[in-house]
C-alpha positions in Angstrom: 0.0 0.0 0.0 1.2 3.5 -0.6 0.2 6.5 1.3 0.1 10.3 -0.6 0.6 13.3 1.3 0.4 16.7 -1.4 1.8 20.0 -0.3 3.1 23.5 -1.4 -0.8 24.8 -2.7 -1.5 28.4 -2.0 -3.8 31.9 -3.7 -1.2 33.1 -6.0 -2.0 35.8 -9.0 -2.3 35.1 -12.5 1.2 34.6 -14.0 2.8 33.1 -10.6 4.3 30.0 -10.2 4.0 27.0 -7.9 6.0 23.9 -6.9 3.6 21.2 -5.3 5.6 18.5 -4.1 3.7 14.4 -3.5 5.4 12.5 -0.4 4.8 8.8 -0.5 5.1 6.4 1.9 6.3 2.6 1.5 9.7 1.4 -0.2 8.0 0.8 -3.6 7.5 4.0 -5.2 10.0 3.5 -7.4 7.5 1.0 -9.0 4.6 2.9 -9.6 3.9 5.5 -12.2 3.0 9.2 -10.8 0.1 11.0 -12.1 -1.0 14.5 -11.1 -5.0 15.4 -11.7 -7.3 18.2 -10.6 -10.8 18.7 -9.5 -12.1 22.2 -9.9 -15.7 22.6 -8.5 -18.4 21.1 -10.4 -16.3 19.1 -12.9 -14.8 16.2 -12.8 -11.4 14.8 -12.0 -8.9 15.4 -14.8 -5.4 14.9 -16.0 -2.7 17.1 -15.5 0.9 15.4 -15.7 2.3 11.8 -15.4 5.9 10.4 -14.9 7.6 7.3 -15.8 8.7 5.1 -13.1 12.4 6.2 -13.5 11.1 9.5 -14.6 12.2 8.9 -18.4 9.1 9.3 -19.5 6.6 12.4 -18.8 3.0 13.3 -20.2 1.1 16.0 -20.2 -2.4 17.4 -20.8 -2.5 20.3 -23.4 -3.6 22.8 -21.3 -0.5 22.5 -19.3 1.6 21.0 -21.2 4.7 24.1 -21.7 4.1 25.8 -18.5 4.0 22.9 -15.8 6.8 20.0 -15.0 6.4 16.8 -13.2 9.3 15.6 -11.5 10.1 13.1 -9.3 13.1 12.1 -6.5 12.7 8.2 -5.9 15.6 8.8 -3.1 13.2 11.1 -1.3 10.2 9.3 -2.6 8.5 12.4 -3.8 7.2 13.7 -6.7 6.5 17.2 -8.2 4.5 19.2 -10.1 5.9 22.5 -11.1 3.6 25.4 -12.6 4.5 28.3 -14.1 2.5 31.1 -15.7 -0.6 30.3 -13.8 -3.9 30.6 -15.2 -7.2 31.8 -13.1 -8.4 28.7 -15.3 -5.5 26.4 -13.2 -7.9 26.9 -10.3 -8.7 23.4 -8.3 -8.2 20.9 -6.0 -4.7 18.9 -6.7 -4.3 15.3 -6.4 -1.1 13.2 -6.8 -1.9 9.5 -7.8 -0.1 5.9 -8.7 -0.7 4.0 -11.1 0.9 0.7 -12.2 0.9 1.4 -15.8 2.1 4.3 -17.9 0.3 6.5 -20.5 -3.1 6.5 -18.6 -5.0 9.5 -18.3 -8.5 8.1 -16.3 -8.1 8.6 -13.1 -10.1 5.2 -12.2 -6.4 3.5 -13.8 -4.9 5.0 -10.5 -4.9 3.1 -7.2 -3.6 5.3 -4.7 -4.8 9.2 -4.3 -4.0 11.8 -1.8 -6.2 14.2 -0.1 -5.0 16.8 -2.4 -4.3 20.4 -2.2 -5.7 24.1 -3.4 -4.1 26.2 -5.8 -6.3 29.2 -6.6 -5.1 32.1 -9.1 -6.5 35.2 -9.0 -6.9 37.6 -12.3 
């Protein structure tokens, strides 16, 4: 089992940047893809960012995809989502998950979440 703990959220202004950092528990992160999503209100769960197991490998949703970076440390077992050039439109809840398979963008494919954390941009 893993356990997800997100940080580093915050009310920024449009144009700001953001790290958000994912802590996981357990000695097997290293084997699980990590997948960033967000929930704005009223809408459902989406896609943001997901990294390869070694971190080789990255995708990206289109609406990010330029000004945001996932990361990830499997010494520190943490992964990252940095965002730059912040949108009002970037406004939600952020989730870390992991998944056991790479190049999934549903976030039912995920089996571990955290309890996520707000980033709000103001205009």
């Amino acid at each position: 089992q893993v356990q997800l703990v997100e940080s580093g959220g915050g009310l920024v202004q449009a144009g700001d940047s953001l790290r958000l950092s994912c802590a996981a528990s357990g000695r097997t992160f290293s084997s699980y893809v990590m997948g960033w999503f967000r929930q704005a209100p009223g809408k459902e769960r989406e896609f943001v960012a997901a990294i390869s197991w070694g971190g080789g490998r990255t995708d990206y949703a289109d609406s990010v995809r330029g000004r945001f970076t996932i990361s990830r440390d499997n010494a520190k077992n943490t992964v990252y989502l940095q965002m730059n050039s912040l949108k009002p439109e970037d406004t939600a809840v952020y989730y870390c998950g992991a998944c056991r398979s790479f190049g999934n963008t549903m976030s039912k494919a995920y089996d571990y979440w955290g309890q996520g954390t707000q980033v709000t941009v103001s205009s």
